[in-house]
VEXDREN-2710 file (C-alpha; in Angstrom, 1 decimal):
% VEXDREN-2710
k/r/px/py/pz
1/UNK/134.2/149.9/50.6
2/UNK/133.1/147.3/52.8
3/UNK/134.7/146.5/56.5
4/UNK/136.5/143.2/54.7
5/UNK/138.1/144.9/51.7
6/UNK/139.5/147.6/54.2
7/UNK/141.1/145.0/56.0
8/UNK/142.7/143.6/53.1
9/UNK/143.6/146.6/52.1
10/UNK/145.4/147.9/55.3
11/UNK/146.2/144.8/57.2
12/UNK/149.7/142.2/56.6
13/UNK/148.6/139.4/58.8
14/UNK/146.0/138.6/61.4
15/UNK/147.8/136.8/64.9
16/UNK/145.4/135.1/66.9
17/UNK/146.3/134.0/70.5
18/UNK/145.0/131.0/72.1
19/UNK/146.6/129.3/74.7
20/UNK/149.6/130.0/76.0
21/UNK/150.3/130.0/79.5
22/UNK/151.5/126.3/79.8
23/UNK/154.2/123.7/77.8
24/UNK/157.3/123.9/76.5
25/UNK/155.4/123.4/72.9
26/UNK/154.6/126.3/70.8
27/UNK/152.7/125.8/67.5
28/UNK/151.6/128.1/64.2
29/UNK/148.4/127.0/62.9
30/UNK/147.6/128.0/59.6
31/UNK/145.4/127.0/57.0
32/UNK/146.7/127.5/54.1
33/UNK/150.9/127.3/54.3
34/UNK/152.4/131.1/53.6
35/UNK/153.8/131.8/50.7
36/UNK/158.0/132.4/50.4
37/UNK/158.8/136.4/50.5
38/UNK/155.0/137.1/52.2
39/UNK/154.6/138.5/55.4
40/UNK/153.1/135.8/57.0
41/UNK/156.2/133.9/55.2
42/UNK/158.5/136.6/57.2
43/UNK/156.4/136.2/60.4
44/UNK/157.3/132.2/60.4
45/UNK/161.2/132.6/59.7
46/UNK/161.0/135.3/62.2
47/UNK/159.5/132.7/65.1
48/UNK/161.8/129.9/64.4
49/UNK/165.0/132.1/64.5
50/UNK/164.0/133.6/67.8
51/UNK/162.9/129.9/69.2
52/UNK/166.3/128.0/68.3
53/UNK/168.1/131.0/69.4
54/UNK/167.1/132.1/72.6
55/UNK/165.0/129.8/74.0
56/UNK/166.5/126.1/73.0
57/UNK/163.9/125.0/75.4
58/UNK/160.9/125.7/73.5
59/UNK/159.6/123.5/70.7
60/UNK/158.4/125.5/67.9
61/UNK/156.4/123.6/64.6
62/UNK/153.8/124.7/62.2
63/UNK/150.4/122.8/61.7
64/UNK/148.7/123.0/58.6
65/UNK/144.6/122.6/58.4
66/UNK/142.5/123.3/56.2
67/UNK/139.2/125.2/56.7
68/UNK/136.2/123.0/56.9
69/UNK/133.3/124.5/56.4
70/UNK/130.7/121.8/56.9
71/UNK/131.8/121.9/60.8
72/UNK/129.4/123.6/62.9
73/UNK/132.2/125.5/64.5
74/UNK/135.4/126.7/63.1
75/UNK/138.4/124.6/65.0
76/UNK/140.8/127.9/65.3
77/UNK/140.0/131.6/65.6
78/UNK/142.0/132.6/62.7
79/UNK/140.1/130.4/60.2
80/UNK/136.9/133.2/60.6
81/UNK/139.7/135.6/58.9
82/UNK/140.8/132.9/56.6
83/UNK/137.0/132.5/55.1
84/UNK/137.4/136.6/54.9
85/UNK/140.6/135.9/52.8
86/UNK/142.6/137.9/55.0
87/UNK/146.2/135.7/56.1
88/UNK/145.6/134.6/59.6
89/UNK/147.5/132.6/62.2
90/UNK/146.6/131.2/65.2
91/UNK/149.7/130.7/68.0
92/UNK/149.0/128.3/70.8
93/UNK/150.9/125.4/72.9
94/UNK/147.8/123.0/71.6
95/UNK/148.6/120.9/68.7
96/UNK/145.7/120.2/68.0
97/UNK/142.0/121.5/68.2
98/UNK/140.6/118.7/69.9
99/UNK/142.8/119.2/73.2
100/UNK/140.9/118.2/75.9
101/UNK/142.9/121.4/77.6
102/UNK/141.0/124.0/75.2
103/UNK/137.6/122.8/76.3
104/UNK/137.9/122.4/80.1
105/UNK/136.2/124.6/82.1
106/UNK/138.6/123.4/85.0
107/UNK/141.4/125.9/84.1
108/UNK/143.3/127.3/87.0
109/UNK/145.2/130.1/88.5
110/UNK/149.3/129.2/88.3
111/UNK/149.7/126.9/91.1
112/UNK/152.0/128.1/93.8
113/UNK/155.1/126.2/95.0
114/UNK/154.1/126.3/98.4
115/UNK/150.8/123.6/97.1
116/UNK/153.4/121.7/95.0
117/UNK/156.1/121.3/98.2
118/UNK/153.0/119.8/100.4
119/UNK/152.6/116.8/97.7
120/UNK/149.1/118.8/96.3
121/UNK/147.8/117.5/93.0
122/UNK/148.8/119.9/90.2
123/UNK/147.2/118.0/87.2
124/UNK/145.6/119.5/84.5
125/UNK/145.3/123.2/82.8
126/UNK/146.8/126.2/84.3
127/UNK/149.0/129.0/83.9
128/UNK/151.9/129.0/84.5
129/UNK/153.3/132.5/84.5
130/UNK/157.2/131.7/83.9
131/UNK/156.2/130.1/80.7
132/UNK/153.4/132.7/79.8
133/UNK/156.5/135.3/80.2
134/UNK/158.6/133.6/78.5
135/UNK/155.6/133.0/75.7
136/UNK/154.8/136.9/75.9
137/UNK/158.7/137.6/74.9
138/UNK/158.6/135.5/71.7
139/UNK/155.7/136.9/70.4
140/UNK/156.9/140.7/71.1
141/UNK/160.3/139.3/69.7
142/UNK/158.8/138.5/66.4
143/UNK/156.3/141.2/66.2
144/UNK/159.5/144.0/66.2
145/UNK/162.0/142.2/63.9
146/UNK/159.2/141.6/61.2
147/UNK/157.6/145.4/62.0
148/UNK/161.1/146.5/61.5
149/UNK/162.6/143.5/59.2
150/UNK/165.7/143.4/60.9
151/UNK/166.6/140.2/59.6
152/UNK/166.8/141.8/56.2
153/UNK/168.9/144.9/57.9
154/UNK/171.4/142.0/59.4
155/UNK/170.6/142.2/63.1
156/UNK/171.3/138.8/64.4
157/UNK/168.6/136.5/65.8
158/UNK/170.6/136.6/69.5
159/UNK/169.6/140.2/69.9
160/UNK/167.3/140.7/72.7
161/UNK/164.7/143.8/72.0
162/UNK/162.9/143.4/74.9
163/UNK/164.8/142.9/78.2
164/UNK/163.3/141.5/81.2
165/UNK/162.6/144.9/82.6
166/UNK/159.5/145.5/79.9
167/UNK/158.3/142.3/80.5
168/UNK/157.9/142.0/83.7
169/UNK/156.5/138.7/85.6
170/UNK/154.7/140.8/88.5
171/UNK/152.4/142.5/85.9
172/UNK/151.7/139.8/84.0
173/UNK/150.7/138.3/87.5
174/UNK/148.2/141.2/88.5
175/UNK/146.6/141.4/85.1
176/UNK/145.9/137.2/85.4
177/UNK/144.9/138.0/89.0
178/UNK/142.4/140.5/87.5
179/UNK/141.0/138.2/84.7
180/UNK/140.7/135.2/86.6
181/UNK/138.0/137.2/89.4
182/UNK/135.9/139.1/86.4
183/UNK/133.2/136.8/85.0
184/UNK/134.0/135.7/81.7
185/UNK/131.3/133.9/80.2
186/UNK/130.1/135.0/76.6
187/UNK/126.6/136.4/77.9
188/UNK/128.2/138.4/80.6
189/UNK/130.8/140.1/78.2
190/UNK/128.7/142.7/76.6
191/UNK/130.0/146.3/75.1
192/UNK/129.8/148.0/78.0
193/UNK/131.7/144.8/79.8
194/UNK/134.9/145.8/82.2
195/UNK/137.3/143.5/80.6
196/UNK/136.5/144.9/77.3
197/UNK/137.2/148.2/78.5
198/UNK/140.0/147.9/80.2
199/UNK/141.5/145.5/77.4
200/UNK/141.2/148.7/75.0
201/UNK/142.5/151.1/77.6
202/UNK/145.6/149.0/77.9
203/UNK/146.0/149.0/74.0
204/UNK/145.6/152.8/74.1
205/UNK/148.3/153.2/76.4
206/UNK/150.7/151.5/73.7
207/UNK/149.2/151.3/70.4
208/UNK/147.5/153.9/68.5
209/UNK/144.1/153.6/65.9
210/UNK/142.1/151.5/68.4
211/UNK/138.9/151.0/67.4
212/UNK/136.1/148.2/68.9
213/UNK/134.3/146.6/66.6
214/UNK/130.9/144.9/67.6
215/UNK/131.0/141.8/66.0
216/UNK/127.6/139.8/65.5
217/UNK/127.4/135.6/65.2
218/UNK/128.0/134.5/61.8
219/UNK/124.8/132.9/60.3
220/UNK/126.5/130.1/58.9
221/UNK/127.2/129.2/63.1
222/UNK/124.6/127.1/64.8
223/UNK/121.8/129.1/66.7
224/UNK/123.5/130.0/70.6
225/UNK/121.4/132.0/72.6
226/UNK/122.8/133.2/75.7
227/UNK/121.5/134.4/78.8
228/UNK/122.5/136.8/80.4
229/UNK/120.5/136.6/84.2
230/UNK/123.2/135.7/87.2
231/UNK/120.3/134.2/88.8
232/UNK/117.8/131.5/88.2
233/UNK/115.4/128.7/89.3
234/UNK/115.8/125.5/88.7
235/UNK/112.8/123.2/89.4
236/UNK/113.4/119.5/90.1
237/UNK/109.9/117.0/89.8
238/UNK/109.3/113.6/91.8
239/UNK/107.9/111.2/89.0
240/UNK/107.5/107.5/89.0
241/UNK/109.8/105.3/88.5
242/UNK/110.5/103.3/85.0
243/UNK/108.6/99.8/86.4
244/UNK/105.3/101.9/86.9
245/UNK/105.5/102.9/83.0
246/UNK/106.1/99.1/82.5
247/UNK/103.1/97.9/84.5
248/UNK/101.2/100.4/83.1
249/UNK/101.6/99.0/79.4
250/UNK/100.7/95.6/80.5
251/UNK/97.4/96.5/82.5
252/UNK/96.1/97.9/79.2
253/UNK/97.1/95.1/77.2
254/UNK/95.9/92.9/78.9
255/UNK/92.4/95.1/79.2
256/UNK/92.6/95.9/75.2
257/UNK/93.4/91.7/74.9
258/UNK/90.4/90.8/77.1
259/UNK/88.4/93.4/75.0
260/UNK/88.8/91.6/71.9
261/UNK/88.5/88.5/72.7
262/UNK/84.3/89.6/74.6
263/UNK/84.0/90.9/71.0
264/UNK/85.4/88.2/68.6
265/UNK/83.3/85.6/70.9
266/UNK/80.4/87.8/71.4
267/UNK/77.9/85.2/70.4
268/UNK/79.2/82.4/73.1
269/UNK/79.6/85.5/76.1
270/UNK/76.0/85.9/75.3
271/UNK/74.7/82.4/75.5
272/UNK/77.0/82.0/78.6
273/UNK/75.1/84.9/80.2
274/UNK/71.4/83.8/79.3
275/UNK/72.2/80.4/81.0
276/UNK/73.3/82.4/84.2
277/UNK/70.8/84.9/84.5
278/UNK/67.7/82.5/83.0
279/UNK/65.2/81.9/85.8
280/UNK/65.2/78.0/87.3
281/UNK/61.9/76.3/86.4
282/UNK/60.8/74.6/89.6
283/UNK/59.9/70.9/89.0
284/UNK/56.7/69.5/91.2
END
């Protein structure tokens, strides 16, 4: 059997994170809408009881798009499951794709109230770890009333699995401390990489059957090739400027014009020449 039918086989749903440590928004993307009595069906009902519930304050929709496969890139992570036919989701406070937010590279650690009482600018992306708490407790929420399909057992929607004390601010704090001072960039995160590592040491501490997978660029994406050297040199050459290009032209023009003209009146430039260069006959 291959790696994709095992999947199938074995897995309910895939949940893919991507941003969510800002807004009072929280969306579901999906690409193809799930189906009444599904898991991924379950997994929905599940998010909009605990959103309307116990945090009024959030704003909780679903986004429907469909998979385009003539785009270079795929516009969520979940849709590289979707083309596997495995149900996928992505979560995310973006509504759409094409968020200015999801592309910067300007991204910030949670500004702290001591910048925001001096009157310092706090535009733009960062995290904000009250909401990314707040975030983390929804999806852990959800996770254990579909795992455990309390809704169908007649637990009500107000009942709070997770208390503050297992989700706790301070460590959410330390592990964004940590990520924010590794190096992230794609061809600095190999196998060997110390996010990676500790990323599956945490999930061995509460889940069991980890496994890594090493998972290679698809062919149908467009040809990246990264490098992974820290350090290199970047050469910077003097050349002349645009007008010098211009003159350039016109000096042979005007030679190639001249040219032609010597050869289309070849017979007059030659009589011309005899005249000047014919010795004068002295008259006595």
């Amino acid at each position: 059997m291959t790696y994709s039918s095992l999947l199938q086989d074995n897995v309910a749903f895939v949940l893919c994170l991507d941003t969510l440590g800002n807004s009072d928004d929280l969306y579901l993307h999906v690409s193809k809408p799930p189906k009444e009595g599904s898991p991924q069906h379950a997994l929905l009902k599940e998010l909009e009881t605990i959103v309307a519930v116990q945090h009024p304050d959030l704003k909780f929709s679903m986004v429907h798009k469909k998979i385009n496969l003539a785009d270079d890139t795929l516009a969520w992570e979940h849709e590289r499951f979707g083309i596997r036919r495995l149900p996928a989701f992505t979560l995310s406070h973006l509504e759409s794709h094409r968020s200015p937010a999801r592309h910067s590279i300007m991204d910030m650690r949670s500004v702290s109230s001591s910048l925001e009482g001096a009157g310092e600018a706090t535009a733009g992306p960062h995290v904000d770890l009250a909401k990314l708490s707040r975030n983390t407790k929804v999806i852990a929420e959800t996770l254990a009333r579909v795992i455990y399909n309390l809704t169908e057992k007649g637990v009500d929607g107000d009942l709070e699995i997770f208390t503050e004390q297992m989700v706790q601010e301070d460590q959410l704090a330390s592990l964004v401390d940590w990520l924010t001072a590794q190096p992230r960039a794609a061809q600095l995160v190999d196998k060997d990489s110390s996010i990676v590592n500790t990323l599956e040491y945490h999930m061995n501490r509460y889940l069991k059957d980890v496994k890594r997978h090493l998972v290679r660029a698809d062919k149908r994406d467009p040809e990246f090739v990264f490098y992974d050297q820290l350090k290199q040199t970047m050469n910077a050459y003097r050349v002349k400027p645009a007008i010098f290009d211009l003159l350039l032209a016109v000096c042979i023009a005007s030679y190639l014009g001249v040219l032609y003209l010597a050869v289309q009146n070849f017979g007059l430039l030659y009589g011309l020449l005899r005249r000047v260069t014919a010795p004068r006959v002295k008259q006595h």
